[in-house]
Each structure stands twice: as C-alpha cells, then as structure tokens.
N, C-alpha and C positions, 0 to 999 in steps of 0.2 A: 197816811201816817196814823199809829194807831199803837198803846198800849199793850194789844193783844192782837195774833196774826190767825190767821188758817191756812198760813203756809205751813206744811208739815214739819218742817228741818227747822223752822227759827220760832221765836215767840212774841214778836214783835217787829216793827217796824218805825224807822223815820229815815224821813223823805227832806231835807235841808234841799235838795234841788228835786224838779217836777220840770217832768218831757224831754224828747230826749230827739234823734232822728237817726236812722237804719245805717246799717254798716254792715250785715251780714246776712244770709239766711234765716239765720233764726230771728228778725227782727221781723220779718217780713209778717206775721199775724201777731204782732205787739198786743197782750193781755193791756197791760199799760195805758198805748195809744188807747184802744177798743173804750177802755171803761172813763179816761179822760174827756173822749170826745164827746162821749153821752152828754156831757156839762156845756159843751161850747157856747156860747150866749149865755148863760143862764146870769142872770147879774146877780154879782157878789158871791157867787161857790167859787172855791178855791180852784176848781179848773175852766172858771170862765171862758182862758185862751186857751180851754184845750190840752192838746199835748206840747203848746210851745214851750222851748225850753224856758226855766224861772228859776233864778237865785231866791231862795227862801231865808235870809238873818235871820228871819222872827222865831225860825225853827230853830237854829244853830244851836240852841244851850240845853233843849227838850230834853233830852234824856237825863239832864242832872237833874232835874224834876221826881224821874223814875225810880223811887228809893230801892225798890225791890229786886235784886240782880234776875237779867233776864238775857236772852241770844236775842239781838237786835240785827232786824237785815235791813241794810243802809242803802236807800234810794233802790226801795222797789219798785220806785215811778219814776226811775230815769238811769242816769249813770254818773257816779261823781268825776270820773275823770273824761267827761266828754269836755269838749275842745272849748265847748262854749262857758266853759266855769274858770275861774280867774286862779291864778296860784295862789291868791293871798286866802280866797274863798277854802280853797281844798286845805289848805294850813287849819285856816279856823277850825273845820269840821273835827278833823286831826286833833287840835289840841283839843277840845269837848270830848272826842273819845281817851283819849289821855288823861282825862281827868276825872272821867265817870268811870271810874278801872271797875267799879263792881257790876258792869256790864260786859258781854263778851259780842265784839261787833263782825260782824261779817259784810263785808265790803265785797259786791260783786260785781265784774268790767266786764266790757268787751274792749277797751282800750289800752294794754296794759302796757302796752309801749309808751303813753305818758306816762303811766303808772314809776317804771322804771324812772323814765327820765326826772322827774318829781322824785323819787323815794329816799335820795341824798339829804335832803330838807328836811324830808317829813321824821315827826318821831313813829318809833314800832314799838308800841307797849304790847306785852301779853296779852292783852286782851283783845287786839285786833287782830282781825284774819281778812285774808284777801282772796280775794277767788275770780279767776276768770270762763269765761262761758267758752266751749266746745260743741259744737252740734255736728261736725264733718271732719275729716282727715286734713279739708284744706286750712282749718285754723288751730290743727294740733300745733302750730307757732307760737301763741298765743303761751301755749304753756314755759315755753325757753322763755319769753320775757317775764313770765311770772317766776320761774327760779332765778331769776336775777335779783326780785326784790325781798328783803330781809323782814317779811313781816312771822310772826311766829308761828303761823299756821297759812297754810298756801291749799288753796281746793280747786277743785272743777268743777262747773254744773255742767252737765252733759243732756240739757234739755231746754229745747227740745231737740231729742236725737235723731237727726235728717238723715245719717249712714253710718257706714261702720267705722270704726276707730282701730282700724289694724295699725298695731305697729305703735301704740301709743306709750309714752315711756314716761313712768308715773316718780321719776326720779323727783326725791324734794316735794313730792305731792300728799299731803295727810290725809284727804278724804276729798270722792267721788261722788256727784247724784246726778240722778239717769233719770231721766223720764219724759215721755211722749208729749204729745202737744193736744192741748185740749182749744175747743171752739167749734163752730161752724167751718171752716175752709181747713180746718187740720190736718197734717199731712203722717201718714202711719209710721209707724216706729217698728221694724220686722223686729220679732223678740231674738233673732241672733246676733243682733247689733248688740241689744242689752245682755246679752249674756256670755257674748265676748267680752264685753267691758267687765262684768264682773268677775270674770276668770284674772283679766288683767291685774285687777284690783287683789283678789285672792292670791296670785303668785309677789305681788308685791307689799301684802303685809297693809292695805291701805282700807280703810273703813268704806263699804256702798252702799249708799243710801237710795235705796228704789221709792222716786217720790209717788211716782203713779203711770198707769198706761195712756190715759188722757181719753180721746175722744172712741178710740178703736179700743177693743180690748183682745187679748194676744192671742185670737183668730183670725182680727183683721176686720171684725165686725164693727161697723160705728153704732154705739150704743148709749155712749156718752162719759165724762170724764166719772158720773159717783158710780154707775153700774160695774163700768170696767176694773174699776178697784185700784187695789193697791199689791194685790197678792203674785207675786211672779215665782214660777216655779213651785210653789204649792204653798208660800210664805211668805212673810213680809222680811224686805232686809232695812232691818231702818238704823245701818252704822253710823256711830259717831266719833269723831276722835274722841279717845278716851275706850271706846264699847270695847267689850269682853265678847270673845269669839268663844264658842263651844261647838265643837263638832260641826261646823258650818251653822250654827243659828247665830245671830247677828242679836244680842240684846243690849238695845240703848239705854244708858247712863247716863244722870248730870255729867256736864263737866266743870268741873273745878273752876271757879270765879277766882281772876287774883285781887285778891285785898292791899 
C-alpha cells in the first residue's frame, strides 16, 4: 500500500485485502507471494502471516485521505474478488471508490466470473475500471466475463505473457498491457507473442501499453528485468486510454479525473 507506485501503468496503490492463493499460470511466481513471505514471523509487519489471505477495514477509507487525484491499482497484493472476501467487504471497497470519484481506480482479477456475478449490486462510477489478467489462449474466457460487466472502462493485463494470444477478440476492451515476467524462475516471453498482441490491439483501435521484457530481454538473453528495458521494437509504447496515436507512436496523456 503506498501513496506513490513504480509500477509503470498506475501511480499508486491500496491494498484493502493482502494474499491471495494460485488459480492460473501466471500465479505460479507471484511477485506478491515472493515479497510477502520475506516478512513471515517477523512480529508486528503487516505481513507477519505472510501471503495469507487478510481482510484490511483499517485500509478501506485510505484513499479519501489522498486529496491529490491519482491512477490507483487496487490490491496489488492480492485480488479483491477472491473467494475468500465477503460480499459485504467488496461493497465497502466499492463504495470508498465511489466516493473518492477524484481518483481513477483500476481493479485487477483473475476471478471475473464473481466479478460478474457481484456486478448487479455493485455501483460503476467513472472512475473505476476493471481489468482481468490474460497470460495464455486458455483464459482468453476470462475476457467474455469481463464484457459482461458494466464497469466504464474494461482492460487486460497480458503479463506475464506465457503464449500466444491468437484469436484474441478485443470487443468491449479499452486498453491492453503486455509484458514478460521478471525474477529468478522467469519464464521467456517470445517477442512474437507480444507483437501479435499489439497488431491485435492496432486493428482494433485499442491502447498497448508495453510495460516491460522482464528477466530476458528480446533475444532471449536473461539479463535481468532494468537491463532488458522497456523499449520493444525500437520504442516505448506506453498507451493509455485517452493517448493520441501518431503515425504509430504511442504518446501517453492524463486522463481525465471525473469531478
């Protein structure tokens, strides 16, 4: 939880739940778990237990704290629609971004089939956007439950990207981000996965955000995630809903806080 992020795409984070447990490929070298468990025992850090899952109240009203509107990415140490978070909990959350409208929140699952099933309930302000994870062809699913639900902006994070994404159909999708898996056990991202995706992305008018190559860099070299860069195809694409396309450069914009 934190003010300010160095995650590229957002500019902050809060974490209202902490730890989360696997459901997919891409969970299988959890940045998350990894930096949770460094803490296990430690008495009195906030991840004493680790990656167990943990209902956080004390967090729930944090961002109406934050006067300064910012892109807020929501439970980068867990997932809000994991099974083990109560309906009344995910409401709360809900209304706190509801009311902090001068933030723009990005909410990202790999559950989105609660998501859906919840989304009757929940309110969709402007300001919240939903996004579900994609790393393989077998949970391009994931994206039909995400056009089900009525939030104002709908994304995919495409990282880390474990294959190709043929056949991906980007209906109802505002923005894509792609990018390789960084760590020790990382597994390589071929760059024509990522550049299928971004073709995809280019015929469908949708913003892509290349967040990074991660551990290998796109010869296939492990080098490490800051060597390897950011730079794919001889540039950065750092799309945003909202960005202005020129002649294929990609330049990122605020986007519009609603008041």
């Amino acid at each position: 939880m934190s003010a300010t992020s160095s995650i590229e795409w957002t500019q902050a984070t809060w974490n209202p739940v902490t730890g989360c447990t696997k459901v997919s490929p891409g969970c299988a070298h959890c940045y998350a778990e990894t930096f949770a468990n460094r803490f296990r025992g430690v008495p009195g850090h906030p991840y004493e237990r680790g990656f167990e899952l943990q209902l956080r109240p004390e967090r729930l009203e944090l961002p109406l704290d934050w006067k300064k509107p910012r892109m807020i990415f929501v439970n980068s140490m867990s997932d809000l629609f994991h099974e083990g978070v109560d309906d009344d909990f995910i409401a709360r959350a809900f209304a706190t971004m509801e009311r902090a409208h001068w933030h723009t929140f990005q909410v990202l699952t790999k559950r989105p089939e609660r998501a859906l099933a919840l989304a009757g309930g929940l309110p969709w302000p402007d300001n919240v956007w939903l996004g579900v994870s994609v790393e393989n062809r077998r949970f391009l699913h994931r994206l039909d439950a995400l056009r089900g639900i009525p939030a104002a902006l709908r994304f995919a994070s495409c990282e880390p990207l474990l294959g190709p994404l043929a056949g991906i159909d980007l209906t109802g999708i505002g923005w894509v981000i792609c990018g390789g898996e960084s760590g020790p056990r990382a597994r390589r991202m071929e760059p024509e996965w990522a550049r299928a995706l971004r073709g995809a992305c280019e015929a469908a008018s949708v913003p892509f955000f290349f967040k990074q190559w991660g551990a290998h860099d796109a010869d296939g070299r492990r080098v490490g995630k800051g060597r390897a860069g950011r730079e794919f195809d001889g540039q950065r694409w750092d799309g945003m809903p909202g960005a202005i396309q020129n002649a294929g450069n990609v330049t990122r914009v605020s986007v519009p806080v609603p008041q």
